[in-house]
C-alpha positions as CSV (number, residue, x, y, z in Angstrom):
1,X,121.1,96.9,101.4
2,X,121.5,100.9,102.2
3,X,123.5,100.9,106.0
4,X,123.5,104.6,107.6
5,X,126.7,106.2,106.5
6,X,129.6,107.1,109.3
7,X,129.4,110.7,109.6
8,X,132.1,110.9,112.7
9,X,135.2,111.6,109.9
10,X,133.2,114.8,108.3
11,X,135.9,118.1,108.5
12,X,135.2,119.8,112.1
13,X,134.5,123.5,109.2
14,X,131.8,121.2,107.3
15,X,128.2,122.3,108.3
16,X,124.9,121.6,107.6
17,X,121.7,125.1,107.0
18,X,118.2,124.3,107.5
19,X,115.8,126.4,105.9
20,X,112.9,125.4,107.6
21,X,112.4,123.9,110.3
22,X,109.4,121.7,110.5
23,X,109.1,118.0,111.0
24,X,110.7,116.5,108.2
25,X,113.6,119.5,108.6
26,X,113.9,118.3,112.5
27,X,113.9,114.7,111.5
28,X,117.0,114.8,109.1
29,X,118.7,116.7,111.8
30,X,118.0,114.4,114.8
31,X,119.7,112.0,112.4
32,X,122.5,113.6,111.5
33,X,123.1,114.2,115.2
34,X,122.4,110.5,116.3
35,X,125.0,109.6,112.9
36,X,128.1,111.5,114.1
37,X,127.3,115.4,113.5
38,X,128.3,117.8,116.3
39,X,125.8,120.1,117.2
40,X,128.2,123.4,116.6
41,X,127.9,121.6,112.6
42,X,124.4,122.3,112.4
43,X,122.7,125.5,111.6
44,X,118.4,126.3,111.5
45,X,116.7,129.0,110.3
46,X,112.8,129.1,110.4
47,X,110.1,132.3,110.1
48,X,108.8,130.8,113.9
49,X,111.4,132.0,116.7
50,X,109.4,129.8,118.9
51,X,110.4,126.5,116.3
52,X,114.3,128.1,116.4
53,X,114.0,128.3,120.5
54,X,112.5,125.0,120.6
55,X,115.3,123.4,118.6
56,X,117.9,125.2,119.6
57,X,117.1,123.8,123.6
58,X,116.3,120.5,122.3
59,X,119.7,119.7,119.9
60,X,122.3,122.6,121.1
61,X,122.0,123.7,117.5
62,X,122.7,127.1,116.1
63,X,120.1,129.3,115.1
64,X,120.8,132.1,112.5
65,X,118.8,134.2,109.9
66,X,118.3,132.7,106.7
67,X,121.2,134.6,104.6
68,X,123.4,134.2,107.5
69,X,123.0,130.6,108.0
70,X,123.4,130.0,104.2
71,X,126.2,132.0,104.0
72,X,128.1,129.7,106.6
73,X,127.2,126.6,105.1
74,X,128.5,123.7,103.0
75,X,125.4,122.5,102.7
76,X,121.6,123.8,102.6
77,X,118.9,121.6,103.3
78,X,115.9,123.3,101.9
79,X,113.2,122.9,103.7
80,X,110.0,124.8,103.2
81,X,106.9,124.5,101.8
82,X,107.0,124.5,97.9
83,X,104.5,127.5,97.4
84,X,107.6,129.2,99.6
85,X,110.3,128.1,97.7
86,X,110.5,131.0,94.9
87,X,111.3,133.6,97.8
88,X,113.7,131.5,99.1
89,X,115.6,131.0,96.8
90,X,115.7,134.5,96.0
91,X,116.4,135.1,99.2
92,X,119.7,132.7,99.6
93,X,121.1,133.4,96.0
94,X,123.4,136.1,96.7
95,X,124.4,134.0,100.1
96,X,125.4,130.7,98.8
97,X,129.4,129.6,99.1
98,X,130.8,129.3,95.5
99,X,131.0,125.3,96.1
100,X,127.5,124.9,98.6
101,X,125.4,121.8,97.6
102,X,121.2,122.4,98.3
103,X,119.2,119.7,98.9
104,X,115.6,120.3,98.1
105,X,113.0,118.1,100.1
106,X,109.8,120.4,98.8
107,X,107.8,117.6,97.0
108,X,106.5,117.9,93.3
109,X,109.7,120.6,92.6
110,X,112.1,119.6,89.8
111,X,115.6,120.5,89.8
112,X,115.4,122.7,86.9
113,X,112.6,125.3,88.7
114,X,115.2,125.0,91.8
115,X,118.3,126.1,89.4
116,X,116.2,128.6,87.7
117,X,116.3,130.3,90.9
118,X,119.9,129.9,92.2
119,X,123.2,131.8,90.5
120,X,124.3,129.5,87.1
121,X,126.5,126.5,88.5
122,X,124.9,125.5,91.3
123,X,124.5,121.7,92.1
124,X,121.4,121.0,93.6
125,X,119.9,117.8,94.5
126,X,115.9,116.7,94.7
127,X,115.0,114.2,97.7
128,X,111.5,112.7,98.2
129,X,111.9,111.7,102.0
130,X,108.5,110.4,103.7
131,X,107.9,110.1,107.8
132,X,109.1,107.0,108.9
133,X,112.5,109.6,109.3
134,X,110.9,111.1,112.2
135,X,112.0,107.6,114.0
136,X,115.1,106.8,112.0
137,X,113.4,104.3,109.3
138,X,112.9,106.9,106.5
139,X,113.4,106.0,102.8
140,X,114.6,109.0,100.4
141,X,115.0,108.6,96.5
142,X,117.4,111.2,95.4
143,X,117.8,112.9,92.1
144,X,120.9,115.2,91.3
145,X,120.3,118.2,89.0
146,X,122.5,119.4,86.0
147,X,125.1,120.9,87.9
148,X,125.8,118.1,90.5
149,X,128.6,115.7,90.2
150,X,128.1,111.8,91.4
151,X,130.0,112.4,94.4
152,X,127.6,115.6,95.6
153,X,124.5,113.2,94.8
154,X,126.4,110.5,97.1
155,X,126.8,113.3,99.8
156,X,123.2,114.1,99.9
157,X,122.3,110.4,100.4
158,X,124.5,110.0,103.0
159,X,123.0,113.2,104.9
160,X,119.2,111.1,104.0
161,X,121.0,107.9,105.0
162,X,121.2,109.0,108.7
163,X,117.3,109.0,109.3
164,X,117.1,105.7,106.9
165,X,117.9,104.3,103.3
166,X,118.0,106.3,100.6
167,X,118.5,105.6,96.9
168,X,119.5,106.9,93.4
169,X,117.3,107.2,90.8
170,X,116.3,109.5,87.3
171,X,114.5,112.3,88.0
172,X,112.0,110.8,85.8
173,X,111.1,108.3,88.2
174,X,110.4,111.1,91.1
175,X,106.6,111.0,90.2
176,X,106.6,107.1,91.0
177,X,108.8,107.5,94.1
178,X,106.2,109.8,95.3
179,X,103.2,107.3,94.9
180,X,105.3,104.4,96.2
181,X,107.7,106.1,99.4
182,X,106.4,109.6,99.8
183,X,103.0,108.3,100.4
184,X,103.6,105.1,101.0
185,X,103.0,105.5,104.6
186,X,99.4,106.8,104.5
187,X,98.2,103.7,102.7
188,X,100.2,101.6,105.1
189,X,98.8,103.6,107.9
190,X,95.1,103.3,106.2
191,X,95.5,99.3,106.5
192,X,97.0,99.7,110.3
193,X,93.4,101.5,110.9
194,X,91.2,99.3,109.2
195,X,92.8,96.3,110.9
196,X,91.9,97.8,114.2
197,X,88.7,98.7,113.0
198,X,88.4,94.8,112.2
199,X,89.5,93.8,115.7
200,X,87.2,96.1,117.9
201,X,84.1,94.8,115.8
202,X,85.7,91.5,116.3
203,X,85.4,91.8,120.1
204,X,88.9,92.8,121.3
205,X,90.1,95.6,123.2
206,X,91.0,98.8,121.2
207,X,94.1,98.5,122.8
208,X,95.1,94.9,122.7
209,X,93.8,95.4,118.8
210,X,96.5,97.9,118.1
211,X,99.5,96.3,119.8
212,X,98.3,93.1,118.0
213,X,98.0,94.7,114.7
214,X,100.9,97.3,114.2
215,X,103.5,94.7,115.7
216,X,102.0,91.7,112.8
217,X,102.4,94.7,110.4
218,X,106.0,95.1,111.7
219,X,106.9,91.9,111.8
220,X,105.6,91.4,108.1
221,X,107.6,94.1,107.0
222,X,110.7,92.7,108.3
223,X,110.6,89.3,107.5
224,X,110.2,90.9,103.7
225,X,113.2,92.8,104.4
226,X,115.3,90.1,106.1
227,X,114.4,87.0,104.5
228,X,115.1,87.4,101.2
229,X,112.0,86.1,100.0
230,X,109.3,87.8,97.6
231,X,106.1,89.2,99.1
232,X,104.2,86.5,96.9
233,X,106.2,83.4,98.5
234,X,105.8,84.9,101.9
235,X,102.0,85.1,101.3
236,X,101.6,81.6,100.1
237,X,102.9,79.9,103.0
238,X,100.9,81.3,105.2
239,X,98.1,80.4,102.7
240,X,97.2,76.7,103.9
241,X,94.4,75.4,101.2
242,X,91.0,76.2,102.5
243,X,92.8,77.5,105.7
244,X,91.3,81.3,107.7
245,X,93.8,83.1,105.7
246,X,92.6,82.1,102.3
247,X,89.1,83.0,103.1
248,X,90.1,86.2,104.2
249,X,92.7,86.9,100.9
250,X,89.3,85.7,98.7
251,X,87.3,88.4,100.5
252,X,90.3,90.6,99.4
253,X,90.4,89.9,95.8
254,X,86.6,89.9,95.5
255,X,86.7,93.4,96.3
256,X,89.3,93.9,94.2
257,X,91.5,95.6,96.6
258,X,94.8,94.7,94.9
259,X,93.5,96.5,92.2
260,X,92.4,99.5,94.5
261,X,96.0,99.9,95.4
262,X,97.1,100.2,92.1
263,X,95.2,102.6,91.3
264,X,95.8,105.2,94.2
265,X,99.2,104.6,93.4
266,X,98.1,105.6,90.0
267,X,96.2,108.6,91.1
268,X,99.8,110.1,93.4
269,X,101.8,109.4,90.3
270,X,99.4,111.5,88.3
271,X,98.9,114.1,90.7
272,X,103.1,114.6,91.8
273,X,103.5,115.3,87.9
274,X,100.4,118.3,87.8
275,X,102.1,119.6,90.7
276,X,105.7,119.6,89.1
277,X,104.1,121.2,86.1
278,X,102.7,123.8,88.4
């Protein structure tokens, strides 16, 4: 298992550019702040002066124009829209230290369109982060592209590691990651909503419903993670023959909702590689 990295040992002249500063931008850099970072380290530049005051107040961060803040940093968290990204990096080009690692969190771009528009030589590395960051319990899959070296990939999942886990894995697999983690969370948050749905028409309280139903969801979810046991086993023991839960699992199958799943995850796979082609 991933643990957040131990930032506290990074070089006091080692800092960190955001270019773009919207959720996912402000949830990597509470992280890095909760993970060791100094404040002085961190550097945002975003087209809303209100987003740069608001940040600024709220972290102690620096706030700087896009060339200048790449210009002073190590590393340049990229993160912008996707439809944006083309006149950024034209932008930062020229800016870039000779040795800067970017980190690209703009989903559905490969690392080869993120190169095409940097000088030759630059090591760039793709991340597919999803939400659970904003509250420190993200998962990132990282890919590094031509010009990165292992140990720049290993940076750039430490920097992920501090709002979560992160992993390695072929760029190849990014379309996946994107169907499984990236939107993970919506289909998760789907259930969460259907559950309470369930309840209410069931005759609870909206309320009591949703503490009842997002803490069984958490608690499931650990007790994957900390048990070592499969999904499958877990299922089964709390699968006593001709018991409430296998009713409710029959009702399940017989509208072939395992299958459903499948298929959405199909459908994001499908749809992360059309926009990568784009």
């Amino acid at each position: 298992m991933n643990q957040p990295a131990d930032h506290t040992q990074i070089s006091q002249d080692e800092t960190v550019a955001f270019i773009g500063a919207g959720a996912m931008g402000e949830a990597i850099l509470s992280g890095l702040l909760r993970s060791g970072y100094r404040s002085e380290q961190l550097i945002i530049s975003d087209p809303s002066a209100d987003r740069v005051t608001h940040l600024i107040e709220k972290f102690g961060v620096r706030g700087l124009a896009t060339t200048e803040a790449v210009a002073a940093a190590d590393t340049v968290v990229l993160a912008v829209k996707p439809k944006d990204m083309a006149t950024v990096l034209a932008e930062i080009g020229g800016s870039l230290k000779a040795d800067a690692l970017v980190i690209s969190i703009a989903a559905g771009l490969t690392t080869s369109s993120l190169e095409g528009g940097l000088p030759e030589g630059v090591a760039v590395v793709r991340v597919m982060p999803n939400t659970p960051s904003l509250v420190g319990e993200g998962m990132a899959a990282l890919s590094g592209g031509t010009h990165c070296t292992p140990q720049q990939v290993e940076a750039a999942a430490e920097l992920m590691r501090a709002c979560g886990q992160a992993v390695v894995v072929p760029e190849s697999s990014q379309n996946a990651v994107t169907a499984v983690s990236g939107s993970g969370p919506a289909y998760v948050f789907a259930v969460i909503e259907s559950m309470i749905d369930g309840a209410v028409l069931l005759g609870l309280p909206r309320d009591i419903a949703r503490e009842l139903v997002v803490q069984t969801v958490f608690g499931a979810a650990t007790l994957v993670k900390e048990s070592g046991d499969s999904a499958t086993v877990l299922r089964e023991r709390v699968s006593s023959p001709g018991g409430t839960t296998v009713a409710a699992l029959r009702e399940l199958d017989e509208r072939a909702v395992r299958a459903a799943f499948q298929a959405a995850m199909e459908a994001a796979a499908l749809r992360s590689a059309e926009l990568s082609g784009e």
